[in-house]
RODO-2510 file (C-alpha; in nm, 4 decimals, decimal comma):
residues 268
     n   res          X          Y          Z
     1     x     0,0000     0,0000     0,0000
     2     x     0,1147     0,3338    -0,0939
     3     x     0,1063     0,6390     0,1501
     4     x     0,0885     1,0179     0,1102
     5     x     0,4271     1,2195     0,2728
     6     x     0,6720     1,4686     0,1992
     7     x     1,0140     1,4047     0,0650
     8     x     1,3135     1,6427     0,1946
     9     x     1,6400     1,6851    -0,0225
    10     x     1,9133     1,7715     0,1376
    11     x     2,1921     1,8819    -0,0794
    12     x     2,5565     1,9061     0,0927
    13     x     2,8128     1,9226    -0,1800
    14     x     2,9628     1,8026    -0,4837
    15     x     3,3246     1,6832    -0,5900
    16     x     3,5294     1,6651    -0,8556
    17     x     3,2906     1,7758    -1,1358
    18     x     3,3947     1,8005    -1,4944
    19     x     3,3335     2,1420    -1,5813
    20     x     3,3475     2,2935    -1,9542
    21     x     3,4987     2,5769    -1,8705
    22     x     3,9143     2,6332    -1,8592
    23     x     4,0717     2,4519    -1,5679
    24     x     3,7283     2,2681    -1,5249
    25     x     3,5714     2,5989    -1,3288
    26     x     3,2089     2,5617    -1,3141
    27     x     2,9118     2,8089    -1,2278
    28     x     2,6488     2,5322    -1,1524
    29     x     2,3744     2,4780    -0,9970
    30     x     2,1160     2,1641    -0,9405
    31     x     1,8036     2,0535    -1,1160
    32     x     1,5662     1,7878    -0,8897
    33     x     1,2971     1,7028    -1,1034
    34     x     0,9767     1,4445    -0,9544
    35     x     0,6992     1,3554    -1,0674
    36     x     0,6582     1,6521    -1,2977
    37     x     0,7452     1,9022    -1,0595
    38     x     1,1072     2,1155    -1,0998
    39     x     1,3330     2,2373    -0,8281
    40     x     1,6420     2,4180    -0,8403
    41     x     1,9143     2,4841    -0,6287
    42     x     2,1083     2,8284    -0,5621
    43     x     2,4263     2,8858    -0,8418
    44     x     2,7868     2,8339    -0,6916
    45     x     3,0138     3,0022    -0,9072
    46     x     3,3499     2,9226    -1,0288
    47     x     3,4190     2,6187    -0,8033
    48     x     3,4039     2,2617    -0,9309
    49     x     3,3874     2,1108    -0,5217
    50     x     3,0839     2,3851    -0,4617
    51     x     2,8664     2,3215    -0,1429
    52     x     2,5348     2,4260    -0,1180
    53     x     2,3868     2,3050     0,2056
    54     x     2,0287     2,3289     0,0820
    55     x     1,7217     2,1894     0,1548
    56     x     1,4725     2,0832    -0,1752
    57     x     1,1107     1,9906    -0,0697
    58     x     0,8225     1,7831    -0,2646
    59     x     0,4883     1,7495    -0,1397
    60     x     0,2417     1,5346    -0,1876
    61     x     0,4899     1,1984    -0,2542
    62     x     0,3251     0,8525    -0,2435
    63     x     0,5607     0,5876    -0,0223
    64     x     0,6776     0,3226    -0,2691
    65     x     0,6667     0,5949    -0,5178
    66     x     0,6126     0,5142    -0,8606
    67     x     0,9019     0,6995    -1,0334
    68     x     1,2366     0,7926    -0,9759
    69     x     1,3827     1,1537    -0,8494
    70     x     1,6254     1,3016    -1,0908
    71     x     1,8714     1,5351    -0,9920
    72     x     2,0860     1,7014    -1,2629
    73     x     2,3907     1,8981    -1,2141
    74     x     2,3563     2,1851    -1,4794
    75     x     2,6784     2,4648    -1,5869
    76     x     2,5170     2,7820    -1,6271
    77     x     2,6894     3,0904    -1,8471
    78     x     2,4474     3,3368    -1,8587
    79     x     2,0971     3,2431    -1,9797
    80     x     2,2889     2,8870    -2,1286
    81     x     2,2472     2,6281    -1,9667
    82     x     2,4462     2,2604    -1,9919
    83     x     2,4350     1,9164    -1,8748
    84     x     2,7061     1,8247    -1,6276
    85     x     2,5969     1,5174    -1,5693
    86     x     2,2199     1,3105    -1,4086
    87     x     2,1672     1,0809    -1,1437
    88     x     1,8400     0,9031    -1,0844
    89     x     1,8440     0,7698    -0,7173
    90     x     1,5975     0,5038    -0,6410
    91     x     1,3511     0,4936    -0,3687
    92     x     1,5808     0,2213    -0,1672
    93     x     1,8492     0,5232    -0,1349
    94     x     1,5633     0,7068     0,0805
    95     x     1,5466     0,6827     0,4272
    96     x     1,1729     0,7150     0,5901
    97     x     0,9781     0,8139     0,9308
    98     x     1,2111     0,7646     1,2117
    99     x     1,5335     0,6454     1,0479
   100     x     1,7699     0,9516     1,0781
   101     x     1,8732     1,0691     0,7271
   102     x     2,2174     0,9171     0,5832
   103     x     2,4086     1,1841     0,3569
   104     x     2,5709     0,9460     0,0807
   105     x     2,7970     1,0636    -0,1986
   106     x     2,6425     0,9823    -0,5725
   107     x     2,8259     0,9689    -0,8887
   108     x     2,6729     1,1945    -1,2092
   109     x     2,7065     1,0916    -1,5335
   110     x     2,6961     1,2467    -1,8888
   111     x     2,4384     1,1277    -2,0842
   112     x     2,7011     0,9190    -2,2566
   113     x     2,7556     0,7785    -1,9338
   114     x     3,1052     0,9246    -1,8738
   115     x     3,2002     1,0101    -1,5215
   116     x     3,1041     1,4183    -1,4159
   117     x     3,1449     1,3878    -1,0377
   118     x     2,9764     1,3580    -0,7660
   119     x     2,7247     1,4656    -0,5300
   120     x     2,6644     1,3906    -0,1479
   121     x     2,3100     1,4428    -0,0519
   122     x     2,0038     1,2640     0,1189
   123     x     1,6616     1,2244     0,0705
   124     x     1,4305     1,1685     0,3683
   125     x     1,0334     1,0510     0,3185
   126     x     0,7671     1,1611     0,5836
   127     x     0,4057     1,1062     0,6092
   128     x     0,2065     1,3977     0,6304
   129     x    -0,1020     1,4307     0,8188
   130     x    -0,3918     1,5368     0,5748
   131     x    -0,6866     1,7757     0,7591
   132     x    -0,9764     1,6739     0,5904
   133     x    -1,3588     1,8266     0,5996
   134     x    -1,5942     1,7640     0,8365
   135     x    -1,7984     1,5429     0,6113
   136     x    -1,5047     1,3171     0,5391
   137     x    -1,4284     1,2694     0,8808
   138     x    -1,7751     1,1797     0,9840
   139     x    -1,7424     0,9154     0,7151
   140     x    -1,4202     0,7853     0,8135
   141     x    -1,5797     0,7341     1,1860
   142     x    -1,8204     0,5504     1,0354
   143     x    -1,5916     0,3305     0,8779
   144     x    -1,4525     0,2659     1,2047
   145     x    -1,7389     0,1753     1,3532
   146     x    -1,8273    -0,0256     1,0668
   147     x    -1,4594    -0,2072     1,1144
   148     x    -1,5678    -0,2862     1,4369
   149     x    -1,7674    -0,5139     1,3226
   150     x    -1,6392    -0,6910     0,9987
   151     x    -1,3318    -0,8009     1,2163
   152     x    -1,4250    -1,1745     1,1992
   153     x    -1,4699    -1,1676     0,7999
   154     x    -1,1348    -1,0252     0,7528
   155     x    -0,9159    -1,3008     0,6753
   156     x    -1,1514    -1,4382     0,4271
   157     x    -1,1984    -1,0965     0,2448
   158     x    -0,8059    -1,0355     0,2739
   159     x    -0,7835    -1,3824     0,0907
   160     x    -1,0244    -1,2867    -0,1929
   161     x    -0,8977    -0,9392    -0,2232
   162     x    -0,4953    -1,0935    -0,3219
   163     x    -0,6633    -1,3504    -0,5025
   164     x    -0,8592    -1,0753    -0,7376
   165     x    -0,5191    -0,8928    -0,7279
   166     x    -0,3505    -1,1796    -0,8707
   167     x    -0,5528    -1,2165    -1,1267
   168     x    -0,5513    -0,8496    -1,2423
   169     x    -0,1825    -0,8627    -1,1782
   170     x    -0,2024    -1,2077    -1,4428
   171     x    -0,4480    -1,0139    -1,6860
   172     x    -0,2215    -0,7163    -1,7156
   173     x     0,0593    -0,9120    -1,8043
   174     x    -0,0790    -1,0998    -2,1121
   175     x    -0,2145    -0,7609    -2,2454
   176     x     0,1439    -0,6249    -2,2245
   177     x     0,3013    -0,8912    -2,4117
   178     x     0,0432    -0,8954    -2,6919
   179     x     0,1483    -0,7102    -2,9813
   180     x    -0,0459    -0,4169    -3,1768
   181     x    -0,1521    -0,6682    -3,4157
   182     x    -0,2920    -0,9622    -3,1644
   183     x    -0,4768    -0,6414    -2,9335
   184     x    -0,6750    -0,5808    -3,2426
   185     x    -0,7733    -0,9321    -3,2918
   186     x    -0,8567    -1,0046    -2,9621
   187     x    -1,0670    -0,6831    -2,9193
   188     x    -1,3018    -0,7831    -3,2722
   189     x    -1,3334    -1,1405    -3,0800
   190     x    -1,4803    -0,9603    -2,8115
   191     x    -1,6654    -0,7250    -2,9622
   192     x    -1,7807    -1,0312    -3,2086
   193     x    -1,8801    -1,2373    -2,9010
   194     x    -2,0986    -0,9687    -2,7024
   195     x    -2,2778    -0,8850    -3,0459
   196     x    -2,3525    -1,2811    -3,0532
   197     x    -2,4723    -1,2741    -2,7279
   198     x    -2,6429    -0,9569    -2,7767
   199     x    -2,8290    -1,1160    -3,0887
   200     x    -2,9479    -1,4021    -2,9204
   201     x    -3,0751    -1,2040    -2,6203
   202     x    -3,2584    -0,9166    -2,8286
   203     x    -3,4213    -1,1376    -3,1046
   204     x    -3,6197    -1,3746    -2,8382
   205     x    -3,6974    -1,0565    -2,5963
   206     x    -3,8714    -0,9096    -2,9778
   207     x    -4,0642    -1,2641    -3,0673
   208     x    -4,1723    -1,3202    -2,7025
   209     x    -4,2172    -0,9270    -2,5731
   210     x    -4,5199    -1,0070    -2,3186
   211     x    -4,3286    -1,2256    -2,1737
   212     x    -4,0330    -1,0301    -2,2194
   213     x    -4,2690    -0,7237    -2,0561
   214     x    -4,3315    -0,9589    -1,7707
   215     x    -3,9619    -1,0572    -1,6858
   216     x    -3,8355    -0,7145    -1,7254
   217     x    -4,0694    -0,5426    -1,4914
   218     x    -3,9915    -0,8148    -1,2352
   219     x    -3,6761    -0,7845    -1,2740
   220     x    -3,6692    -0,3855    -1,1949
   221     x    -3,9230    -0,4894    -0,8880
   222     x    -3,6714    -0,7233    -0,7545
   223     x    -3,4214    -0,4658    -0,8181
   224     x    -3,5599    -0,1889    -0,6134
   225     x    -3,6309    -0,4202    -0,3442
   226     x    -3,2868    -0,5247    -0,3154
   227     x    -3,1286    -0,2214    -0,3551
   228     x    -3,1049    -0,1623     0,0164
   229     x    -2,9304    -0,4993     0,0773
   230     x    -2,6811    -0,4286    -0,2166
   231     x    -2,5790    -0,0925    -0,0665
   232     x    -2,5967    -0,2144     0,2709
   233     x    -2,3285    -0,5327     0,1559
   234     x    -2,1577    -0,2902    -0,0388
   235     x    -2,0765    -0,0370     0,2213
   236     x    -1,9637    -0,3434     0,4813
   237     x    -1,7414    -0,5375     0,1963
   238     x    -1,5752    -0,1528     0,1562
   239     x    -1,5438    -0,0364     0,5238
   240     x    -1,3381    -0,3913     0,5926
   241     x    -0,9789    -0,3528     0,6792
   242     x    -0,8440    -0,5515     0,3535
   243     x    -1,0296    -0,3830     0,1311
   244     x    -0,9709    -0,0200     0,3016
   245     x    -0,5655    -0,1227     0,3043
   246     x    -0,4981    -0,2260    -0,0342
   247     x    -0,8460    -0,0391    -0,2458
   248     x    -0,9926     0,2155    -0,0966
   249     x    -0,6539     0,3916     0,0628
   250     x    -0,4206     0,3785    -0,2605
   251     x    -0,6960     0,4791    -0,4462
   252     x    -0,7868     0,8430    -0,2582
   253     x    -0,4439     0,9075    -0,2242
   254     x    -0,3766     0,9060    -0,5669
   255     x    -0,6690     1,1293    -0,5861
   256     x    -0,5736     1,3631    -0,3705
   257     x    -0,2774     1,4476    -0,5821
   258     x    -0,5562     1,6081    -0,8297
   259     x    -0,5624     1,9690    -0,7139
   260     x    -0,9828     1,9902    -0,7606
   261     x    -1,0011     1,6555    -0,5714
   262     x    -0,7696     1,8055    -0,2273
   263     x    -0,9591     2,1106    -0,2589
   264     x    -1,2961     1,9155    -0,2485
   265     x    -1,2301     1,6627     0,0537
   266     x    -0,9537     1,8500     0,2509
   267     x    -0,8422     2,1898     0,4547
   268     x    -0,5275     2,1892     0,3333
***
């Protein structure tokens, strides 16, 4: 399960960079880029062991994330700019909640992959505490309440909800190894399948529509009268701890990175 923090970047220093100028003297600064989002730190000028002893913030950071940060060490000559070298640290050079942060020293590379230097910095994940509305909390109490009493049906709903994962997990892998050519022929089997079925459902229903009359508006009875039971088993499968864990939590806090969405459901 993924959860919603802030990521802090501190930036110490940098060594032996490869600078274009004469004698390798660099004015440069550094580029963090994440998740579509661009920071930049302060320009040292003239020194190719500069040290910034900055701090780089990004809000709103889901914990695995789902992409890498990159951090690019750019030479600067008035409103030029050029590569030094990039680094793309993984998430398993982070260190998160309690752990105290670990400076570490990171080589840059061209994009030809030639030694530039490197850089000593750290990146340290927290999770944030969103402040949502009223409404929203009223509903997450009644979750709780609700969780109060699911407790017993857990295991078995934590069993189907991997084994539903697994198989989305098994569907999504075929797809991706089909090629353009074998998506296209699967999709006209489907679509030549449901028109089948549709065809053999609709022609009947025509021939026989009294009793087709009959069937639907019983059907729509039995509907409406179940409704309440449907909602009612709906709203328990949903409020259990499984499903909350690995649906219903990954799935508003990738919402809440949608600017309309935060504005809607929280303070902040």
């Amino acid at each position: 399960m993924s959860t919603m923090g802030r990521i802090k970047i501190r930036l110490n220093r940098a060594r032996n960079l490869k600078g274009p100028e004469i004698l390798g003297m660099s004015n440069c600064l550094v580029v963090f880029t994440f998740e579509g989002k661009r920071e930049e730190s302060s320009v040292k000028v003239n020194d190719i062991a500069p040290a910034w002893h900055e701090e780089i913030t990004f809000d709103n950071v889901l914990y695995p994330p789902s992409s890498k940060i990159c951090i690019t060490i750019v030479y600067r000559s008035g409103k030029k700019d050029e590569v030094l070298g990039v680094a793309c640290p993984g998430s398993n050079l982070w260190t998160t909640g309690e752990t105290p942060p670990q400076d570490r020293w990171l080589p840059v590379a061209t994009k030809e992959g030639i030694y530039a230097g490197e850089l000593n910095f750290h990146v340290h994940w927290t999770k944030t505490q969103v402040r949502y509305r009223q409404s929203v909390e009223l509903l997450q109490r009644a979750v709780l309440k609700t969780q109060a009493l699911t407790s017993p049906f857990e295991p078995s709903i934590e069993r189907l909800v991997a084994l539903f994962s697994d198989f989305l997990f098994f569907l999504g892998s075929r797809i991706k190894r089909l090629g353009n050519t074998q998506k296209g022929v699967v999709l006209a089997l489907l679509v030549a399948v449901l028109a089948a079925v549709a065809t053999c459902i609709t022609v009947p229903a025509l021939v026989f529509f009294p009793i087709t009359a009959l069937l639907v508006g019983g059907v729509l009875l039995g509907s409406v009268c179940a409704l309440p039971l449907v909602m009612v088993g709906g709203w328990i499968v949903l409020c259990t701890r499984p499903v909350q864990q690995k649906v219903v939590g990954p799935v508003v806090e990738r919402m809440l990175k949608m600017e309309r969405v935060k504005k809607l459901l929280t303070l902040d």
